[in-house]
MARVO-444140 format. One record per residue (C-alpha): residue in three letters; x, y, z. Coordinates in pm, whole numbers, padded with zeros to 5 digits, always signed. Layout:
MARVO-444140
ALAXYZ
...
This chain:
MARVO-444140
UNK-04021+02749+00134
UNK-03727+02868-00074
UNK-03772+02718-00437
UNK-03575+02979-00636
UNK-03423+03307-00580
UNK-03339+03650-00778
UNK-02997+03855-00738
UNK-03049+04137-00920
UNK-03218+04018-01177
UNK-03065+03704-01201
UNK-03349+03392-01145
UNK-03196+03092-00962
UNK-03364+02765-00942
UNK-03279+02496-00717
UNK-03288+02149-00834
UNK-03512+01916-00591
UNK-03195+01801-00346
UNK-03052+02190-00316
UNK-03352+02277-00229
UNK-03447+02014+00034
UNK-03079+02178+00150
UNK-03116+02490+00151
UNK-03429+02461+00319
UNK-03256+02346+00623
UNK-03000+02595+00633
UNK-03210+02928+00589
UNK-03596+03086+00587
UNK-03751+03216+00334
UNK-03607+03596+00396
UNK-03246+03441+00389
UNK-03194+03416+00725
UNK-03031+03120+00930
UNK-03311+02871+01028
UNK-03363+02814+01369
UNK-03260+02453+01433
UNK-02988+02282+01630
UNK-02812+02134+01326
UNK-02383+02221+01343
UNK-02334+02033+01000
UNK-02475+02020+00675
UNK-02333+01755+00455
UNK-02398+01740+00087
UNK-02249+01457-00076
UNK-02342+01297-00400
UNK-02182+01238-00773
UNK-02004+01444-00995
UNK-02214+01806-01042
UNK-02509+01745-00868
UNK-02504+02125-00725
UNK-02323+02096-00442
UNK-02068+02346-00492
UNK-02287+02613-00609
UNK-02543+02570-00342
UNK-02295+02589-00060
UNK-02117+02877-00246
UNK-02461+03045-00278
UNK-02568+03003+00116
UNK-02202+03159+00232
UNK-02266+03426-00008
UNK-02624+03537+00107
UNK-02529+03476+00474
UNK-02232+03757+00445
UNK-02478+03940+00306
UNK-02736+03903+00573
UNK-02480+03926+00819
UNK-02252+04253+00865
UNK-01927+04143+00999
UNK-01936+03756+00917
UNK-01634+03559+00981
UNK-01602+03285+00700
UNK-01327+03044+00632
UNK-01359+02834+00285
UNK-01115+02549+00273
UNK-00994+02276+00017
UNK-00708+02056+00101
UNK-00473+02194-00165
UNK-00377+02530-00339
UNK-00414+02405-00678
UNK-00702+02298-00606
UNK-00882+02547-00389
UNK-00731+02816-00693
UNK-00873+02635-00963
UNK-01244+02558-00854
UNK-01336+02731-00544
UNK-01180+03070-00529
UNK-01213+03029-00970
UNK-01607+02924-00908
UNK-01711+03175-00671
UNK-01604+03477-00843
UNK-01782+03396-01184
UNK-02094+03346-00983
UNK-02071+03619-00757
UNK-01867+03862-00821
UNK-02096+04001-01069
UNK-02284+04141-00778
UNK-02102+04369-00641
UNK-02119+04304-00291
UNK-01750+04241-00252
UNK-01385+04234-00367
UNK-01170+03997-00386
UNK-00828+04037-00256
UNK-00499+03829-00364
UNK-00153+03926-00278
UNK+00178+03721-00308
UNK+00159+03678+00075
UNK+00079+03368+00161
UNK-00267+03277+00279
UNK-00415+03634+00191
UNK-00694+03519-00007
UNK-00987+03720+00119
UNK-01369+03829-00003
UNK-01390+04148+00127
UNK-01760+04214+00153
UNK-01940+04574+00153
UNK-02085+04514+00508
UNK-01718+04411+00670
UNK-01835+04042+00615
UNK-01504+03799+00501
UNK-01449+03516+00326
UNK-01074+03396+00389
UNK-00972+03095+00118
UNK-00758+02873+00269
UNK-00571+02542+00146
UNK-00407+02305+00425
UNK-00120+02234+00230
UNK+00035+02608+00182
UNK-00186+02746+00487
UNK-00019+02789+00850
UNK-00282+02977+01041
UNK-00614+02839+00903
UNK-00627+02659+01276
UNK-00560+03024+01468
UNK-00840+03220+01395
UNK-01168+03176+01499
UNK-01501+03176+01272
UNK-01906+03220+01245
UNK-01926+02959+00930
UNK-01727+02700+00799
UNK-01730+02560+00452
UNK-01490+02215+00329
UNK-01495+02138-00004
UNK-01412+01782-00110
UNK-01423+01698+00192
UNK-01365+01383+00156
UNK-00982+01478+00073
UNK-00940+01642+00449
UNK-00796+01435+00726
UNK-01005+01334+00967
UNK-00831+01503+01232
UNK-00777+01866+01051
UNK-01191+01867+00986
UNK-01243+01788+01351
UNK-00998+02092+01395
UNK-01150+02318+01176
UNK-01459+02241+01376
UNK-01299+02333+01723
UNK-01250+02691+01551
UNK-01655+02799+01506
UNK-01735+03041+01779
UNK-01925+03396+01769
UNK-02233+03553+01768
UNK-02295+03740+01508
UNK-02516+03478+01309
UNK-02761+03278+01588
UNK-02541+02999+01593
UNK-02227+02904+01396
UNK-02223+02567+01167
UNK-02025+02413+00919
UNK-02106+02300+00518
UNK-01944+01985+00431
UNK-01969+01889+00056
UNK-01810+01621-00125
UNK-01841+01261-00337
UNK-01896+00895-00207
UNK-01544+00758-00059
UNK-01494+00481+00175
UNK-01273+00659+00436
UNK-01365+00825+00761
UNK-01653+01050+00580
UNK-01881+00707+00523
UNK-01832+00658+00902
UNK-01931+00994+00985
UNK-02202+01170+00762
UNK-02350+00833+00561
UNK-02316+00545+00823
UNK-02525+00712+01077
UNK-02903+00586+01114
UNK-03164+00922+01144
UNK-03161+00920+01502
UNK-02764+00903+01529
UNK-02774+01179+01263
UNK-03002+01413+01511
UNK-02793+01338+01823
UNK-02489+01440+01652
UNK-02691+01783+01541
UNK-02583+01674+01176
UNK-02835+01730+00857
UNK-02659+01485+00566
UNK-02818+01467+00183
UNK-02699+01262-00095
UNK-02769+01318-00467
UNK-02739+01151-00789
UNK-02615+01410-01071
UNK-02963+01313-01223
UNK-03086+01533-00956
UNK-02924+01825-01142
UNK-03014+01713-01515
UNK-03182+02089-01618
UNK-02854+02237-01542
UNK-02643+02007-01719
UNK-02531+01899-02110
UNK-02797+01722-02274
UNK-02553+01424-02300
UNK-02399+01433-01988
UNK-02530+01126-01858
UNK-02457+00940-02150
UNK-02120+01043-02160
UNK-02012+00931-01818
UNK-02179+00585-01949
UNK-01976+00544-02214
UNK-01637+00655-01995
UNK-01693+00512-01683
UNK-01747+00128-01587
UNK-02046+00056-01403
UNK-01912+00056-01062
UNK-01766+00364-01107
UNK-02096+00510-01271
UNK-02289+00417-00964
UNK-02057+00576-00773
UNK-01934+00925-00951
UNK-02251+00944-01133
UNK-02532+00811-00886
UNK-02355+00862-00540
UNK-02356+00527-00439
UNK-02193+00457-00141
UNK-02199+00085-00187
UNK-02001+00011-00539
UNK-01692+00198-00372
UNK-01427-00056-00501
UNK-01093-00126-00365
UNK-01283-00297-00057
UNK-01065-00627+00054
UNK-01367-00825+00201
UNK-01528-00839-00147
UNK-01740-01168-00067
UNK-01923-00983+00214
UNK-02265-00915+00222
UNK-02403-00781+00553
UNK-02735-00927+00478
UNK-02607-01264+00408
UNK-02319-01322+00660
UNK-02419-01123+00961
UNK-02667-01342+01221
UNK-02838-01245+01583
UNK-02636-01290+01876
UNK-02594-01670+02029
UNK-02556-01764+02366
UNK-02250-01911+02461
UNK-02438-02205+02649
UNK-02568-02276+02374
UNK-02234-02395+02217
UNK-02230-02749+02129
UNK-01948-02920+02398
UNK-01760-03056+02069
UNK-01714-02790+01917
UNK-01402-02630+01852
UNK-01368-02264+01989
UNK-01052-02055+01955
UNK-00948-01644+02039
UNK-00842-01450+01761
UNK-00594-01130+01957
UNK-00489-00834+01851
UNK-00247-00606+02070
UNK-00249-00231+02075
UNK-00246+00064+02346
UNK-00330+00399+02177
UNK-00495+00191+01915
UNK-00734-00092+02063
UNK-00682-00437+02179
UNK-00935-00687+01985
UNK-01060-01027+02084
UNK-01282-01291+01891
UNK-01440-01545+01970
UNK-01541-01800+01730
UNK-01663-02124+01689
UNK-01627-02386+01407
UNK-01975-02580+01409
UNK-02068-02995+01371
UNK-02089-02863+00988
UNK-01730-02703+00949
UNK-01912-02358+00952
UNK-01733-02082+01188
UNK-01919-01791+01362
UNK-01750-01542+01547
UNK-01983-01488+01842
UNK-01809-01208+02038
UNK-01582-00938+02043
UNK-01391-00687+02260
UNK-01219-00372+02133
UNK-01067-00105+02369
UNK-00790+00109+02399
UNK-00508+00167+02694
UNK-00592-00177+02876
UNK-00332-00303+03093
UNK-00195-00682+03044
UNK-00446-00771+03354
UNK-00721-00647+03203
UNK-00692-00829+02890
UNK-00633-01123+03027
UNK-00963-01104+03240
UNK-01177-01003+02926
UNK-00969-01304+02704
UNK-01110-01541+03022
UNK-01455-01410+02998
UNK-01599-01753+02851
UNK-01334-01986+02990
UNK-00950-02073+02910
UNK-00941-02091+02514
UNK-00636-02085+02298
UNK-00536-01700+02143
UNK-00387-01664+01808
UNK-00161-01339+01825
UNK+00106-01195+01670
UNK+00457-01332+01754
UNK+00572-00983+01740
UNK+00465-00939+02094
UNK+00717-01173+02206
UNK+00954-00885+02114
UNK+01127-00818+02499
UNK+01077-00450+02617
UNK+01411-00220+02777
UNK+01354-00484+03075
UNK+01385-00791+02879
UNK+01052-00858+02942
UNK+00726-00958+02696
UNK+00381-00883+02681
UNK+00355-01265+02567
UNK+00477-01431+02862
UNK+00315-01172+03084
UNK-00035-01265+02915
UNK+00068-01627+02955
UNK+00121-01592+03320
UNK-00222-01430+03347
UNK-00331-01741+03230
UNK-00417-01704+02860
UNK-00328-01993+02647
UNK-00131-01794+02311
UNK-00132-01960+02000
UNK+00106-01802+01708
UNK-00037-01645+01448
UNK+00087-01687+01094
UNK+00200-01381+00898
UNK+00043-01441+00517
UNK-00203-01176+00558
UNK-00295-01201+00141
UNK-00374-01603+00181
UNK-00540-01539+00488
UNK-00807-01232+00320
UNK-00838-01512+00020
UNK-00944-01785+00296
UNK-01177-01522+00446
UNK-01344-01433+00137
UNK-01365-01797+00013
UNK-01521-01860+00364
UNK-01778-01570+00267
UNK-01833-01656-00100
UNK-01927-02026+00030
UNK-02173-01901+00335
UNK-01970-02089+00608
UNK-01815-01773+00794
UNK-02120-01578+00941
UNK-02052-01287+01275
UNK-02269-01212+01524
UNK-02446-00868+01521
UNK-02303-00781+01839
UNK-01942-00776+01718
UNK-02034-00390+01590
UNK-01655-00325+01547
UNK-01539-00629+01372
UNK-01846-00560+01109
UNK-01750-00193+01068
UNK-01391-00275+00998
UNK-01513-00570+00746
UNK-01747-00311+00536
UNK-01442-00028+00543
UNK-01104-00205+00481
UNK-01015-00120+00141
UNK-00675-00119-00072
UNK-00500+00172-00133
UNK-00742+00396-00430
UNK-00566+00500-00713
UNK-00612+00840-00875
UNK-00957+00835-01094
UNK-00826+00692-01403
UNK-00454+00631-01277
UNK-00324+00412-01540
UNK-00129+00152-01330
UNK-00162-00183-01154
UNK-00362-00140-00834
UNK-00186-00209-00490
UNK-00307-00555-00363
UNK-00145-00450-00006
UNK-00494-00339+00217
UNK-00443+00025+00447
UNK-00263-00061+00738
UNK-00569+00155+00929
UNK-00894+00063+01130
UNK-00785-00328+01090
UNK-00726-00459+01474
UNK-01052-00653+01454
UNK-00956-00805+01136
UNK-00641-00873+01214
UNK-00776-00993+01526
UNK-01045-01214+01280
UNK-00696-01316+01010
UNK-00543-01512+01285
UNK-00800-01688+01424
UNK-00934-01801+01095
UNK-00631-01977+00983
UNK-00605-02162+01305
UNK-00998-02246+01383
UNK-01010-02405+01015
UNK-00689-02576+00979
UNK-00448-02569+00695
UNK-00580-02923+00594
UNK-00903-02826+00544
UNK-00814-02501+00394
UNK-00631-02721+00118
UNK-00887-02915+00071
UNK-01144-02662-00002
UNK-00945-02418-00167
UNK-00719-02634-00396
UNK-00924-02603-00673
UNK-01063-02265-00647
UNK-00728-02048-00486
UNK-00568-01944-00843
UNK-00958-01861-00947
UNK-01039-01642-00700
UNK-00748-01504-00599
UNK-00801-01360-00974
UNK-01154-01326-00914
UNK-01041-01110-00569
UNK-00812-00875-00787
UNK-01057-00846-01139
UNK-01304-00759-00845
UNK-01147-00454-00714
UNK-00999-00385-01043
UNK-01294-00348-01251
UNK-01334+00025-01184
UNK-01059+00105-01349
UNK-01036-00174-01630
UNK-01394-00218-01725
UNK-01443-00599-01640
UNK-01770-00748-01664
């Protein structure tokens, strides 16, 4: 087992999570490991020997490797200039096992090892061809920064032989976009189907390599959401989340049969329209005690007006709160909503005061009356990820109380019915006293990072 290594002369020792890493990546004579892993993702707070470690592995395998093909991306010049190119060079440079090439043309930012090995520094906002070539090893830094679709991309360009296998390094800090969804939602087993090794590390994990007062210092700067989250790489104090209230312990409950239903009851459909994106239903119930569950869901993409309509019927013919905007006629002069309504679903129009709406929800949470079946995977997901826009880390502005307009059709789907399953009257009632209190309470919550409240 690799605990440390020497480059000529110089001792290197790992701290305990680079070396649970680096352990998966290579054997003890530097060579790649034989295991089916494709992605290594080291994520964790703010210099917790990430950087280095992945820096160090892409390093020894062009080494190892005559004739490696490496591509080293960040998502902007500045930034790939300033810390990774910047980084690499005062580590390894010193070495002697390559040069480092810069011209004024663009995207000629190369390692040029001894052995013919390469290391091409790219940056997908100056970069045109960082998508045309094709490499042994990838490496993303911040990758938390990329778009979803350009990592994915980056991916699709890993081919050759000359190492046993090609793989990517990942490396980045705790943010609740489509990296929590990929490298930290997934259980162990999820994790080995997708041939993906992830690691996350507090920078406490690194506290021999760092300033005495480090620690302390981020203390004193940082409030203690964002602490937990910079500091510890915590992946649950991400703020800016609209559902605040939730608590997936708390609110989420085991499936219910639908016969089980009490006959007075009052059940509504909660829609939400889309064709590349997906359709949403949900079905939910408002209980003898003026509790609501939402017992079911659907949530596909490219469904046809007839198949919606037969998955809206699945429980019986139950009023659908949608979007008016789907009475909108096509180049025909026709609309999806009388279409649906001829297919025999009974539409209900939604209202269009999403804010009030996410304050009912939460309220709803906060009191333990809105609870969703574990079955309605989707509408869960959605709940734990919708966030407001993030400011810059210390931005010194008011935040944006507008949510992302992405990965919501569940929750708009769960908006519409909510305001129609519990009535404006009751809504009143409960809420009158409370709606200036939390609606502050809702904004101090996902402004604390940033302003330091209690």
């Amino acid at each position: 087992m690799l605990k440390e290594i020497t480059l000529n002369g110089n001792r290197i020792i790992f701290n305990p999570a680079q070396k649970e890493m680096i352990n998966e990546i290579l054997n003890p004579d530097l060579t790649v490991k034989d295991n089916d892993i494709k992605v290594f993702a080291f994520f964790g707070g703010f210099r917790s020997g990430k950087s280095f470690l992945f820096q160090l592995v892409t390093f020894l395998l062009c080494c190892a490797y005559p004739g490696l093909r490496v591509v080293y991306v960040r998502r902007t010049y500045d930034q790939l200039k300033d810390s990774v190119i910047k980084q690499f060079r005062k580590d390894f440079e010193k070495y002697g096992q390559f040069v480092y090439v810069e011209t004024s043309k663009e995207g000629s930012r190369i390692a040029r090892f001894n052995n013919g090995s390469t290391i091409v520094f790219r940056a997908f906002d100056k970069d045109t061809n960082i998508l045309s070539a094709e490499y042994d090893l990838a490496c993303a830094c911040q990758v938390e920064e990329i778009q979803e679709a350009l990592y994915k991309q980056l991916f699709g360009r890993l081919s050759g032989n000359i190492m046993p296998k090609t793989f990517m390094l990942v490396e980045g800090n705790p943010k609740g976009n489509w990296v929590k969804k990929a490298f930290y939602d997934p259980t162990e087993e999820e994790r080995k189907e997708k041939k993906l090794f992830f690691l996350n590390s507090p920078t406490t994990a690194n506290i021999e390599n760092l300033p005495k007062d480090y620690i302390e210092t981020l203390k004193g700067q940082y409030s203690e959401r964002d602490f937990k989250r910079w500091a510890l790489g915590d992946w649950q104090n991400l703020y800016g989340l609209v559902f605040s209230e939730f608590d997936e312990k708390e609110h989420v409950i085991p499936p219910i049969n639908f016969k089980d239903i009490g006959k007075g009851e009052k059940i509504l459909i909660g829609g939400d329209y889309g064709w590349r994106n997906p359709s949403s239903f949900l079905w939910g119930v408002k209980t003898y005690d003026e509790d609501i569950i939402i017992f079911d869901e659907f949530y596909e993409s490219e469904k046809l007006p007839e198949e919606l309509a037969k998955e809206n019927l699945r429980y019986g013919q139950f009023g659908t709160v949608m979007d008016y905007a789907i009475k909108r006629p096509d180049r025909d002069g026709k609309c999806l909503w009388d279409t649906l309504v001829k297919l025999g679903m009974r539409l209900i129009e939604s209202n269009k005061d999403e804010f009030n709406n996410i304050i009912t929800v939460n309220s709803l949470f906060k009191q333990k009356r809105l609870h969703i079946c574990s079955n309605c995977v989707n509408l869960i997901w959605e709940i734990k990820n919708y966030k407001f826009k993030e400011p810059k880390l210390g931005a010194e502005k008011n935040l944006d109380e507008t949510p992302v307009d992405k990965d919501n059709h569940a929750i708009d789907a769960l908006l519409y019915l909510i305001e129609k399953l519990i009535g404006r009257a009751v809504v009143t009632e409960f809420e009158k006293a409370e709606r200036h209190s939390l609606r502050a309470a809702t904004v101090k919550h996902n402004r604390g990072a940033l302003y330091n409240y209690g």
